[in-house]
C-alpha positions in Angstrom: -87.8 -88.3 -59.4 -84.8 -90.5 -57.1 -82.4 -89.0 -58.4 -84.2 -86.0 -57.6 -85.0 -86.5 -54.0 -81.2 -87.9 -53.5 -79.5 -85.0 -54.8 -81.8 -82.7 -52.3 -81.2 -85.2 -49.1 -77.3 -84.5 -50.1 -77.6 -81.1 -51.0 -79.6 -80.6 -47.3 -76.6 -83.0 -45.6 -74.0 -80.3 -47.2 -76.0 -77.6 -46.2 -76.6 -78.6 -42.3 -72.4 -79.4 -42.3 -71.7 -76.1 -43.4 -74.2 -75.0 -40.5 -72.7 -77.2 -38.1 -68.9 -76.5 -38.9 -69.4 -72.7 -39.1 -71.0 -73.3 -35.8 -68.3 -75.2 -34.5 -65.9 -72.5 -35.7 -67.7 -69.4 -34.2 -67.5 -71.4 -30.8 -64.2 -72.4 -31.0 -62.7 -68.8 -31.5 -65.0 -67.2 -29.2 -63.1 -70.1 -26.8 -59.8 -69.0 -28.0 -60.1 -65.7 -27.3 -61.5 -66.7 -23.9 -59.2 -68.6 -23.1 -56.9 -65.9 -24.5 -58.4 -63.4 -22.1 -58.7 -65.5 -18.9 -54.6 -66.5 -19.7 -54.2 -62.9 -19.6 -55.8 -61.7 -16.4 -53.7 -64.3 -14.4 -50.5 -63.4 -16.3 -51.4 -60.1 -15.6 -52.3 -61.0 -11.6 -49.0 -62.7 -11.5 -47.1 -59.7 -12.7 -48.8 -57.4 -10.2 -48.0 -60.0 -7.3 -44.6 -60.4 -8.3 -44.5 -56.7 -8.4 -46.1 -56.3 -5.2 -43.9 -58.6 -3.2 -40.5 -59.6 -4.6 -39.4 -56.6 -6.7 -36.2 -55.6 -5.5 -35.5 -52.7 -3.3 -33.5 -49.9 -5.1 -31.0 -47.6 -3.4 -32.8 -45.1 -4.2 -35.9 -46.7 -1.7 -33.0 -47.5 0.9 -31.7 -44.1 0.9 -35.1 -42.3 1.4 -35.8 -44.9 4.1 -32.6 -43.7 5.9 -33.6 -39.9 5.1 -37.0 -40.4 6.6 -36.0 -42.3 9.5 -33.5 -38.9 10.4 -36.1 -36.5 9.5 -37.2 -35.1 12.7 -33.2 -35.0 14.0 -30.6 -33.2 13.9 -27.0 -33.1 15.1 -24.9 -30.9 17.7 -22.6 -28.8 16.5 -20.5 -27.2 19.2 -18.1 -29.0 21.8 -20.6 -28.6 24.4 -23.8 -27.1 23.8 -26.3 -26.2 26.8 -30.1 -27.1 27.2 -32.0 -24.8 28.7 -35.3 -25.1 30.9 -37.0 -22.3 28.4 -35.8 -21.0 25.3 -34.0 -18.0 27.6 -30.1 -18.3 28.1 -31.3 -17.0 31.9 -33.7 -19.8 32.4 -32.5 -23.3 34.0 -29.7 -25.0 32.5 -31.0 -29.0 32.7 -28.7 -30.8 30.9 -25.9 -30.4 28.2 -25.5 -32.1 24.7 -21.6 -32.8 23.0 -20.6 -32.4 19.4 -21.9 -34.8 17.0 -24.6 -35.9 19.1 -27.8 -36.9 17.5 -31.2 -34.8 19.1 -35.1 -35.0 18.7 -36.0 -32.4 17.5 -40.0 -31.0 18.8 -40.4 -27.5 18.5 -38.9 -24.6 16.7 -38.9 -20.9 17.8 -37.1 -17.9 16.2 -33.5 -18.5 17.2 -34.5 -21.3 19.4 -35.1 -25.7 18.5 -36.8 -27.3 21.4 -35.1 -30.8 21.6 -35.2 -33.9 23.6 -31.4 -35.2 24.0 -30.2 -38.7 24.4 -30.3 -38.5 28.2 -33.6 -38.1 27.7 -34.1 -34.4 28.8 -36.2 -32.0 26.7 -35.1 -28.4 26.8 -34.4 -25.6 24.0 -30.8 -24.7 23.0 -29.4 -22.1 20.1 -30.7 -23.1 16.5 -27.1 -22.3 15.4 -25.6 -24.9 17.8 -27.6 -27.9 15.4 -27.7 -29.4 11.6 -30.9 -31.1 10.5 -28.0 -32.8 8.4 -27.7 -35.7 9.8 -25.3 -37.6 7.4 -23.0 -37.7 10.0 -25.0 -40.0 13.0 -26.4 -42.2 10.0 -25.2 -45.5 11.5 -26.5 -47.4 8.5 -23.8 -45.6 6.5 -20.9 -46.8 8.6 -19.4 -49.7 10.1 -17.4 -48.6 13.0 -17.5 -45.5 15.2 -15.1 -44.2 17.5 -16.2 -43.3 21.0 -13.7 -40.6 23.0 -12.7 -42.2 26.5 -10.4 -39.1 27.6 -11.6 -36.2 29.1 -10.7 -34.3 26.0 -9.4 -34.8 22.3 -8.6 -32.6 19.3 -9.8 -33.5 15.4 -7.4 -32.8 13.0 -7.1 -31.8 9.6 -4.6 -34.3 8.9 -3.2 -37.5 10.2 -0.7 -37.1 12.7 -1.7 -33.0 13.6 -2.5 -29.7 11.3 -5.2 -27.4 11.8 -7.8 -28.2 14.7 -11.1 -28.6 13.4 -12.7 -29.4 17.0 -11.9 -29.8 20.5 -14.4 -33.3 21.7 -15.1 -34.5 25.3 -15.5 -37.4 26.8 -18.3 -39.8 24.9 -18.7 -38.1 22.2 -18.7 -40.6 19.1 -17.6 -40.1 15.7 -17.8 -42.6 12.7 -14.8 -44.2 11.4 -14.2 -43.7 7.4 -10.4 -45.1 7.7 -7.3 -45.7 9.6 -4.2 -43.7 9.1 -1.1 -45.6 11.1 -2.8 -44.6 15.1 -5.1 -42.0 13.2 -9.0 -42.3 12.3 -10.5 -40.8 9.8 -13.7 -39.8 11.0 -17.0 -38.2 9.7 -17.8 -34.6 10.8 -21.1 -32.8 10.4 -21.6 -30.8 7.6 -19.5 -33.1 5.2 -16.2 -32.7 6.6 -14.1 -35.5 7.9 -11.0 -35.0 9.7 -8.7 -37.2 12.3 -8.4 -38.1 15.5 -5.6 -40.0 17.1 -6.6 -43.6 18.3 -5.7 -43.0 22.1 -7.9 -42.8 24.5 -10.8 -43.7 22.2 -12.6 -47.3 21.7 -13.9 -48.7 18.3 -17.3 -50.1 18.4 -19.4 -51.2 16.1 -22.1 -49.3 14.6 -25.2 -50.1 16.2 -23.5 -52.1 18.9 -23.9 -50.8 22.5 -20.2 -50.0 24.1 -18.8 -53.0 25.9 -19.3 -52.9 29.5 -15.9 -52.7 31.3 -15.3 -53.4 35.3 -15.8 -51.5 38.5 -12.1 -50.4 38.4 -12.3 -49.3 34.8 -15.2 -47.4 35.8 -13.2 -45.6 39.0 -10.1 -44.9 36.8 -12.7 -42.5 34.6 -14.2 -40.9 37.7 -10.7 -39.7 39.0 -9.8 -38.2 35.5 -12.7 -35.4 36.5 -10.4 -34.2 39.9 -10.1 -30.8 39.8 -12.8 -30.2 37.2 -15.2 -26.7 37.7 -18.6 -27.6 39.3 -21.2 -26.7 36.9 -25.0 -27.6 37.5 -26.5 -29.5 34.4 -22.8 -30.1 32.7 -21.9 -33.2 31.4 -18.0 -32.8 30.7 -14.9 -31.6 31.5 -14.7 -28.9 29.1 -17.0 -26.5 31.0 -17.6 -28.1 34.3 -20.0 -31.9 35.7 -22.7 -31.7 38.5 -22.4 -34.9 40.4 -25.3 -37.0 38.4 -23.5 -35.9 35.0 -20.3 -37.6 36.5 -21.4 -40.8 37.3 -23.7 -40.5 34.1 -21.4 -39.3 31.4 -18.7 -42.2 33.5 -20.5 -44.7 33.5 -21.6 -44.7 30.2 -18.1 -44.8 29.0 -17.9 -48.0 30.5 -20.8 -49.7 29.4 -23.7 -48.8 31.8 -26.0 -46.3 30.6 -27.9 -44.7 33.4 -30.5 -42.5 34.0 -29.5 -38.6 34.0 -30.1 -37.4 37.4 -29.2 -38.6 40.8 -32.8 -39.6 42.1 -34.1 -41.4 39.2 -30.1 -42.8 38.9 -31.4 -44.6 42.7 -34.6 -45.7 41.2 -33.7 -46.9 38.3 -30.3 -49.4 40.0 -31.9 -52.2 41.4 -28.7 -53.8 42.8 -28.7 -52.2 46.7 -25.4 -52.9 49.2 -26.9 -53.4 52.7 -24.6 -50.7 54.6 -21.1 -48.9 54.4 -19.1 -52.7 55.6 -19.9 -54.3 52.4 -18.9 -51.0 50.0 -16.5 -51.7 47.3 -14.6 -49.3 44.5 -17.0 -48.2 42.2 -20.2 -48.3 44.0 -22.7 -45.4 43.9 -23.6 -43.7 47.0 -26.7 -41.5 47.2 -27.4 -38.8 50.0 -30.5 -36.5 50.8 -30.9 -33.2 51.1 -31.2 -33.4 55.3 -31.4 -36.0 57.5 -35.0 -37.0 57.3 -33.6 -39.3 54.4 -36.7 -38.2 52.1 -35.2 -37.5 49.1 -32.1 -38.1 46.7 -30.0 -34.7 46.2 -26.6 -35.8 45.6 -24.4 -39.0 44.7 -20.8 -39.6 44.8 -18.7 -42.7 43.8 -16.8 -44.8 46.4 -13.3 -44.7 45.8 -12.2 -47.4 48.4 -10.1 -46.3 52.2 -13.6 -44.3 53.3 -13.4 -41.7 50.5 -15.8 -41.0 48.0 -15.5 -39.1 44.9 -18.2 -36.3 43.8 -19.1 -33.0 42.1 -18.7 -31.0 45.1 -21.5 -27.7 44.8 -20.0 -26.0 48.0 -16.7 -26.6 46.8 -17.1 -25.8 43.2 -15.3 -28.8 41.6 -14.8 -32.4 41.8 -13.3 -33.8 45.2 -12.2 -37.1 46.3 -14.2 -36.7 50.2 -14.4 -38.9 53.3 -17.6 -40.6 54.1 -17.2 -40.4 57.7 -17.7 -36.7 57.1 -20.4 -36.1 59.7 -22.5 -34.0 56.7 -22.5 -36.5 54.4 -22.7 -39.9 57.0 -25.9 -38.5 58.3 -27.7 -38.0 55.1 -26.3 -41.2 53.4 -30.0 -42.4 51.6 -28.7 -45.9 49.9 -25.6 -47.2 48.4 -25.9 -49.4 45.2 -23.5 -51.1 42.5 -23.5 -51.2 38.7 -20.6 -53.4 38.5 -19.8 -56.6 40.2 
């Protein structure tokens, strides 16, 4: 009968560690694979942040980046390309925009593109006279441009001449994809490069605002206009200047971009010159229409021994004229200076 009773109380003892241990086991995998799981979500939660905010950009993401950013632009075409008040080539001419210049574009009409322009003028032009390419502003793509400083320049073919691909004004700006001995190889729209001789352009750097110069820098440009055709809304010497394209397309040559017209050109200069006595070369000086003194119709640039230089309307071109003219000395409104 012991032995009995003791081999039950150890067969019981073996049964409950079987029990126990299989238990034990059950528990221990379903921890595992817990633990197995849980590891995984946060490996999986690290992946996704990693993802999320340190996986490299590709070029491809750059690129579209660059696309989108041009997407609503496009790029002048012609020499000199006129903005009109309404898409009608009998409505008011406003402004003009040169080759290679980037534009807004806002509305499209049959042959038409409304556009605002970087004077800041909205107006329609010709549909043919733009590119929605716009490869060729892309300033992210370059690291120079060249800016045209002479009244006017050709682009070549080739270094040093061949065919003429384009006749360019005065500020317009082309990016620079090489240097030939005094020529630059420069990007044209359309895909095109060609070259265009170093003189009488500056190289700035792409995305860099052109260098301001001096006041006699500034008067040097203004007399290379003499003689050139009146034209209301023109911006160059290739078809004609009204007086606040002058001083406009001038001044920003030399490193002072300024408002497009003549009355918001006074506005917008807050450094004013107390009367005639204190005038120097190169300062701006604003008339009215009459001698009331109202309003801001006309501006000229001061050219130093009483003489101002100007767009002249009556005259049809631009005139070096002195200021104690009695027309002109009783409507001066204000004189003020952009260079010191």
């Amino acid at each position: 009968m012991k032995r009995i009773f003791v081999n039950r109380v150890v067969m019981r003892r073996i049964l409950l560690f079987f029990v126990i241990t299989g238990v034990f086991g059950v528990f221990a995998c379903g921890c595992r694979q817990l633990s197995q799981e849980a590891n995984t979500d946060i490996s999986n939660g690290d992946d996704r942040a990693k993802n999320e905010t340190t996986k490299p950009r590709s070029s491809d993401e750059g690129v579209l980046d660059i696309e989108n950013k041009y997407k609503d632009k496009a790029v002048v075409l012609d020499t000199v390309v006129d903005i009109f008040r309404e898409p009608d080539i009998n409505s008011e001419r406003v402004t003009q925009a040169i080759f290679n210049q980037k534009v807004d574009v806002i509305e499209e009409k049959g042959t038409w593109t409304k556009v605002k322009v970087v004077d800041g003028y909205i107006g329609w032009l010709k549909s043919k006279f733009v590119d929605r390419d716009c490869t060729s502003i892309m300033e992210e793509k370059y690291t120079d441009r060249a800016v045209v400083t002479g009244k006017t320049k050709k682009v070549y073919s080739s270094a040093g001449g061949g065919v003429t691909l384009k006749d360019v004004v005065m500020g317009t700006e082309l990016f620079i994809r090489g240097k030939k001995d005094r020529y630059y190889e420069v990007v044209l729209p359309g895909g095109l490069t060609g070259w265009i001789d170093t003189k009488d352009t500056i190289r700035v750097p792409s995305g860099s605002l052109v260098p301001t110069t001096s006041a006699q820098d500034f008067m040097a440009t203004v007399n290379k206009f003499k003689g050139t055709p009146y034209l209301w809304g023109g911006v160059s010497s290739w078809e004609g200047v009204d007086c606040s394209g002058l001083v406009y397309i001038c001044s920003r040559i030399n490193g002072v971009d300024l408002p497009r017209d003549a009355d918001m050109q006074f506005e917008f200069i807050q450094n004013e010159i107390g009367g005639t006595a204190e005038l120097k070369v190169g300062d701006l000086i604003f008339f009215s229409s009459n001698e009331e003194l109202k309003d801001v119709s006309h501006v000229g640039v001061y050219a130093g021994d009483g003489k101002f230089v100007h767009a002249s309307k009556s005259k049809g071109i631009v005139i070096e004229t002195g200021l104690d003219t009695e027309y002109y000395f009783k409507r001066l409104k204000g004189i003020k200076r952009i260079f010191e």
